[in-house]
N, C-alpha and C positions, 0 to 999 in steps of 0.2 A: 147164197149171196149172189146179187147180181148189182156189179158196181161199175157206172159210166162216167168219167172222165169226160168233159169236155173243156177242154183249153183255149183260150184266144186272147189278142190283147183287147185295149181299151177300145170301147165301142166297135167292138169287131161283131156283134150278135151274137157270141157264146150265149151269154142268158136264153135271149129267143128261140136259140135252137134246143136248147136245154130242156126249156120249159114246154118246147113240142114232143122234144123226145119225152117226156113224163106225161103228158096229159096221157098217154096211150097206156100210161100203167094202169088207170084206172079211174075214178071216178074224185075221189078223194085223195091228193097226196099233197103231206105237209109240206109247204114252204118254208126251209131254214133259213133265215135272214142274219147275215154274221155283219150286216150294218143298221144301227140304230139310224133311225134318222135326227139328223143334227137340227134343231127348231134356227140355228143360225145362219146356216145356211142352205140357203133359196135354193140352189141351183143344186144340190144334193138330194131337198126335197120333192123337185119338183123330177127327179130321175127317178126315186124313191117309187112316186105317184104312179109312175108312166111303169113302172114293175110290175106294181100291183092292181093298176088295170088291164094287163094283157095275161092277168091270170085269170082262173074261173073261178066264184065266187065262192064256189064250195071246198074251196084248196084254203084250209086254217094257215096262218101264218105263224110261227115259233122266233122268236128274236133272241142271239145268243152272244155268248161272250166268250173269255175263257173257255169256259163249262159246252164247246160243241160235241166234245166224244159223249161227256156222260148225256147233257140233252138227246144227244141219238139214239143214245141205248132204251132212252123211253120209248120212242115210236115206236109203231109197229107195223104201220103201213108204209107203203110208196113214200120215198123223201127226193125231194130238191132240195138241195146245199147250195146257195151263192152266195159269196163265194168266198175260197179261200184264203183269197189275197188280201180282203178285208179284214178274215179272222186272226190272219198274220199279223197285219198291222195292228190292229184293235188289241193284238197280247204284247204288242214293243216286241214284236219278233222272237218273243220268247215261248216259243209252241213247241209239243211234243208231238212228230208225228207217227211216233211208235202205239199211242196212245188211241190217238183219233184211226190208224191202220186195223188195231183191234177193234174198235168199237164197228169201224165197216165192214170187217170181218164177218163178227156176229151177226151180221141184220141177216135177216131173214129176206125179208121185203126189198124189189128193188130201192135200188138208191141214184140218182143222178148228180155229179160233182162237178162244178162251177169253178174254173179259179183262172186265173190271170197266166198269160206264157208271158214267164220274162227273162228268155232265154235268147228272144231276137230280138231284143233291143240294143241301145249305145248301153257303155259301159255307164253305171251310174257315177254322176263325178262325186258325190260325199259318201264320207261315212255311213252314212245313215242310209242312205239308197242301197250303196252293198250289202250291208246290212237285211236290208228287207230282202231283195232280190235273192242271196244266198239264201236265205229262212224260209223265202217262197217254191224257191227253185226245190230245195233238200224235199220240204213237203208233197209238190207238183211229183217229185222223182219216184216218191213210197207210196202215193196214192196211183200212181202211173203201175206200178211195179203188181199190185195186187188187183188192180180196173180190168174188168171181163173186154170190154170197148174202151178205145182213149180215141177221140176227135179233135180235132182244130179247127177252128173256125177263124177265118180271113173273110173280111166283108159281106158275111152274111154266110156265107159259104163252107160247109161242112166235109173233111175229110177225115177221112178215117183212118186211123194212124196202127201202123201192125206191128208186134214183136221184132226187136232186134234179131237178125240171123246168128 
């Protein structure tokens, strides 16, 4: 098992660096996409777009829901997951990450994971923000806890983050 963590917030280039660190897996690695694209909105779609043209043509695409552990357990090459924070929201925050920990456990094949830090942010002021943030956070902490490499990415900018002493 060789599992990389890269964390950032929003429009920070986690994805891009993500998708550089994978291109080196190999020639062929699935793209796990944990957001469907919304046909309503534009401006989701057209982020959507700009993902999947700065991949390589040969990298399949797998679109997920709920179902990311068991989906994972099928591949068997190099995976990209981005990202987490979508597949949080997309379950109403109701995710097991005990679940999706085993399923990255088993792989064989590199894996590279995509998800949102939402640990420097303001406090969310509703329900429903805490909500996500604690949901994201707990998952962010058990993907972190078992990740060979965990990174952060701030504007572009990739650090690499080490074991607590």
């Amino acid at each position: 098992m060789a599992v990389t963590l890269v964390l950032g917030g929003t429009r920070s280039g986690k994805s891009e660096v993500a998708e550089r660190m994978a291109a080196g897996l190999g020639d062929v690695v699935t793209y796990v996409a944990t957001a469907a694209v919304d046909p309503t909105d534009a401006d989701h779609a057209r982020r959507v777009e700009a993902h999947r043209a700065r991949r390589p043509a040969a990298w399949p695409t797998v679109e997920v829901g709920a179902d990311l552990a068991t989906v994972l357990a099928s591949i068997t090459g190099p995976v990209i997951i981005d990202s987490l924070g979508t597949w949080v929201a997309a379950c109403d925050f109701d995710v097991d990450e005990t679940e999706l920990c085993a399923a990255l456990r088993k792989r064989v094949a590199p894996t590279v994971v995509v998800s949102e830090e939402v640990g420097l942010s303001v406090h969310p002021p509703t329900e429903l923000g805490v909500r996500f943030e604690d949901a994201l956070g707990r998952v962010n902490r058990a993907v972190a806890d078992l990740a060979d490499d965990v990174w952060l990415v701030v504007a572009g900018r990739a650090l690499a983050l080490g074991d607590p002493p």
